[in-house]
C-alpha positions in Angstrom: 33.3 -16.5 4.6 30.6 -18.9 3.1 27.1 -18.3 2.5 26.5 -20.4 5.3 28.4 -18.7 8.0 26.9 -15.7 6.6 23.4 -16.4 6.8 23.9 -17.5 10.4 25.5 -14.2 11.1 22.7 -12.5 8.9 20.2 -14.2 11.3 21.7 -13.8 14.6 22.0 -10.0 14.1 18.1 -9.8 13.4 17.4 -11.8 16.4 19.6 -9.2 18.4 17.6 -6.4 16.5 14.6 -7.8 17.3 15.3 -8.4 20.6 16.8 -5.2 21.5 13.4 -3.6 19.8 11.3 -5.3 22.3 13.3 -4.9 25.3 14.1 -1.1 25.3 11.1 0.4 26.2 10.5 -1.7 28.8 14.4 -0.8 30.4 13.5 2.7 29.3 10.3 3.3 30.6 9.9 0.5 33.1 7.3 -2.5 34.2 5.0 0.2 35.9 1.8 1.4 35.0 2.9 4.7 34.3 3.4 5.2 30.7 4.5 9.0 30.2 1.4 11.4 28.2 3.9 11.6 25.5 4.2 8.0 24.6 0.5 7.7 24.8 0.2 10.3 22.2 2.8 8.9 19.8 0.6 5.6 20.5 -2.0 7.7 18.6 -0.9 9.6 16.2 1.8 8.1 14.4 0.0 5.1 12.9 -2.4 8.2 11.1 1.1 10.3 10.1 2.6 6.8 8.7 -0.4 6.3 6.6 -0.5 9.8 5.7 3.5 9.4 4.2 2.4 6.5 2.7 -0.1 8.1 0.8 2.1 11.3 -0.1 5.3 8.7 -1.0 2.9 6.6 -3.5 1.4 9.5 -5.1 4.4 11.8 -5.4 5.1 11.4 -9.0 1.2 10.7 -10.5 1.7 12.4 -13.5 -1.6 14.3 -13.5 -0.7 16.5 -16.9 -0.2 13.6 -19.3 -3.1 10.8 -20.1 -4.7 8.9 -17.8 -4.2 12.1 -15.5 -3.7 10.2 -12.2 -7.6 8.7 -13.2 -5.9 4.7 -12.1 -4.4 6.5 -8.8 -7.7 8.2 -7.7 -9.9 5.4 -8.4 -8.1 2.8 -6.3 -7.9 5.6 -3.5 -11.3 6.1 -3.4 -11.9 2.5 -3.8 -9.5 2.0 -0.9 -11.2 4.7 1.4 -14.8 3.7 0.5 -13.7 0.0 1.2 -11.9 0.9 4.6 -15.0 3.1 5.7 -17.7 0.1 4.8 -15.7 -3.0 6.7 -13.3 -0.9 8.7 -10.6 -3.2 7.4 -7.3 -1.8 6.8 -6.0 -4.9 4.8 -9.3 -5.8 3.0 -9.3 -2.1 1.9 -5.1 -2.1 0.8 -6.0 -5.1 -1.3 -9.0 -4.3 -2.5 -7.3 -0.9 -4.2 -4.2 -2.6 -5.3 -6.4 -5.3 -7.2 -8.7 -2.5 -9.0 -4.8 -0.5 -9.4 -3.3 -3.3 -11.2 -6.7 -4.3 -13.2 -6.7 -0.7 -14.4 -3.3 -0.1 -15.2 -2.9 -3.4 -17.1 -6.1 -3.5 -19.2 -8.1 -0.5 -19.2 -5.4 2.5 -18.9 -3.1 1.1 -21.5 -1.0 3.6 -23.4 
């Protein structure tokens, strides 16, 4: 198979995905009004558990009992969660903290 014929394939299943993503719910659930209590709560809680992972998954292996101590880590966090709560700006805040991240791992936390 070429690259060509597989990049076509490549594509066409993603456009299926895609698809099949967006139209599901609506077969599921219907075009009413009537959006069952549970979806509604998934609708607000998972966004908050997501972040929550993603936090847990980045800082799982900080290693807090040899130098810098996790100091690079807690700075962008906070720098991240002061940012977010001052503009309320969820990408703002994520680069905002990865800028300070990489300035501090690359020039001031050097080992």
């Amino acid at each position: 198979m070429s690259e060509y014929s597989h990049a076509i394939i490549i594509r066409l299943v993603m456009g299926i995905a895609t698809f099949a993503t967006r139209i599901i719910p609506v077969l599921v659930l219907g075009r009413g009004k009537n959006v069952p209590d549970y979806v509604l709560y998934l609708g607000r809680v998972i966004p908050y558990t997501a972040m929550g992972l993603l936090i847990v998954y980045c800082l799982r292996n900080v290693p807090v009992l040899e130098s810098p101590h996790g100091l690079p880590e807690l700075i962008a966090l906070s720098i991240v969660t002061a940012t977010y709560l001052w503009k309320r700006n969820t990408i703002f805040s994520v680069v905002t903290g990865t800028l300070v991240y990489m300035i501090l791992v690359q020039f001031i936390f050097t080992i």
